[in-house]
C-alpha positions in Angstrom: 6.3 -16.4 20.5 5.3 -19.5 19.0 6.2 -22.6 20.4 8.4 -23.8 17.7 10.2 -20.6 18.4 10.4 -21.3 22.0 12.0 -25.2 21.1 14.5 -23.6 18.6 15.9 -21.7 21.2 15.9 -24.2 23.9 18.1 -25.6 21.4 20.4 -23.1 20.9 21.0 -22.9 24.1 23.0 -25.9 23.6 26.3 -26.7 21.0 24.3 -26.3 17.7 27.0 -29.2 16.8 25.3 -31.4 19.4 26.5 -34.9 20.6 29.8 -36.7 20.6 32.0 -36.5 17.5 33.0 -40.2 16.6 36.5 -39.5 16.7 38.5 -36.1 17.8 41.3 -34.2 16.1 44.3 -36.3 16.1 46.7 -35.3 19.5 48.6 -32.8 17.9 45.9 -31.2 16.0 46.3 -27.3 16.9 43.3 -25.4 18.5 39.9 -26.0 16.5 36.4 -25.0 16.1 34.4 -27.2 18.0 30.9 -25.4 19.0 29.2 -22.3 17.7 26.1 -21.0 20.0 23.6 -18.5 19.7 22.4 -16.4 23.1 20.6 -13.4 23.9 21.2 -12.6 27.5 19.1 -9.1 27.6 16.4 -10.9 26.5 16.6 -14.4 28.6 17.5 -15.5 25.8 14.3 -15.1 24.0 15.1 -13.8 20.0 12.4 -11.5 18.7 13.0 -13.5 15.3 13.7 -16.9 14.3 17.5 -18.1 15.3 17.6 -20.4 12.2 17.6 -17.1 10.0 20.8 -16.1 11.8 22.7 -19.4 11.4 21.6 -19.1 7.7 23.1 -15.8 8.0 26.6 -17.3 9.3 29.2 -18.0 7.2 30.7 -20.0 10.3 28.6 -22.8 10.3 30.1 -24.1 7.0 33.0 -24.1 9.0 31.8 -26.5 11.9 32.2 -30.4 11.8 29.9 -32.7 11.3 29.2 -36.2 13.5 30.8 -38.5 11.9 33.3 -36.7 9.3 37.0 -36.0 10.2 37.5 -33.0 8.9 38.4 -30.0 11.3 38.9 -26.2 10.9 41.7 -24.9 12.9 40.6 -21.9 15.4 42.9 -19.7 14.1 41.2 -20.2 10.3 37.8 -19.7 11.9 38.2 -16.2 13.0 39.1 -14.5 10.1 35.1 -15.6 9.3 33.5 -14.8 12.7 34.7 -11.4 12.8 33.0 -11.1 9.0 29.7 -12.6 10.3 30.2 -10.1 13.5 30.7 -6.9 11.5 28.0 -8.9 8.8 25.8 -8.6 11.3 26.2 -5.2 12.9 26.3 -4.0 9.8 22.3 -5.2 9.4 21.0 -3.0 11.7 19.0 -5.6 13.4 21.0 -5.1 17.0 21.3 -2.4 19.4 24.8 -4.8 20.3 26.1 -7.5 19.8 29.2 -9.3 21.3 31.6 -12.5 20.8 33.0 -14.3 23.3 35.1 -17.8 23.1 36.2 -20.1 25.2 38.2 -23.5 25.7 36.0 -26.7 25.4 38.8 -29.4 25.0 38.2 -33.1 23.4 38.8 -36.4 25.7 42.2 -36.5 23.7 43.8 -32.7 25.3 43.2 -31.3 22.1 42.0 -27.9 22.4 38.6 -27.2 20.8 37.0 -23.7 20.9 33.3 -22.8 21.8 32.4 -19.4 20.0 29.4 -17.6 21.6 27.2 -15.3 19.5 25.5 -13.0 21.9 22.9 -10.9 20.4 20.8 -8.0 21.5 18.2 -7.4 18.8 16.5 -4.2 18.0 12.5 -3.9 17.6 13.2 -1.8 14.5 16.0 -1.6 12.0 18.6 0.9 11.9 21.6 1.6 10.4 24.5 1.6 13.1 25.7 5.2 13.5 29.2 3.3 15.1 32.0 0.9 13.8 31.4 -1.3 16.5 28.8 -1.9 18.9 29.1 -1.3 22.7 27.7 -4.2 24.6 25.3 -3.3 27.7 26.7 -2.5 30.6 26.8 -6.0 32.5 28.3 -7.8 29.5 31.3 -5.4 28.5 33.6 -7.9 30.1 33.6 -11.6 29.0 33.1 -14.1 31.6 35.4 -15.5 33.5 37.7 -18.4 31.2 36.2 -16.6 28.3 37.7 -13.9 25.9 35.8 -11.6 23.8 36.6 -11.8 20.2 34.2 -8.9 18.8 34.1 -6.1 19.5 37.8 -5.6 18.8 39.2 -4.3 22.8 39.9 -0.7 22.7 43.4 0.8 23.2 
């Protein structure tokens, strides 16, 4: 791995929307996107490519705030595009799985902001996905504790 490969990911390991906003959501703002983050746990969280192709990939991160602008996207607006960039990307056949998990990361204020977690598990090779939805490895089928996975869709 190169070493800008290795800083890239350092840094996704982290908020990709890094740093404090200026100023939050007003108080009675509803639930909104605040952080989007990139991992690969199987892999300690080393991608076999480069995680800036993937954020080019996303559709969400036009969706994100910027420091310094006061415009939000409410949570519930935002999913509608991370399940398309979930399913987007299952449907690449660049992942033996892949999973999304979310979970509360509130401003100073009490609004509610929402940290969505990419987690990736990338294939060698490509191949085309023989199932709707991928299965995530066996310790990662259940979201963490004060998380709540978003995609896969839970089974019935």
């Amino acid at each position: 791995m190169r070493p800008s490969s290795l800083l890239l990911v350092l840094l996704l390991s982290c908020p990709v929307v890094a740093g404090t906003q200026l100023e939050p959501p007003e108080t009675d703002s509803p639930p909104v996107l605040r952080f989007l983050e990139l991992r690969f746990p199987t892999q300690r969280n080393r991608p076999f490519h480069e995680p800036l192709n993937y954020l080019r990939q996303a559709s969400i991160t036009k969706h994100l705030n910027m420091p310094g602008r006061n415009e939000w996207v409410s949570y519930a607006d935002a999913v509608p595009v991370i399940l398309e960039d979930a399913t987007h990307f299952w449907q690449t056949g660049k992942f033996k799985s892949l999973w999304v998990d979310v979970t509360d990361r509130p401003f100073n204020n009490g609004v509610p902001g929402i940290l969505v977690i990419f987690n990736f598990v990338e294939r060698t090779d490509m191949k085309v996905p023989a199932v709707d939805y991928p299965t995530p490895p066996e310790p990662f089928q259940q979201a963490p504790t004060n998380h709540r996975r978003l995609y896969p869709p839970p089974t019935e």
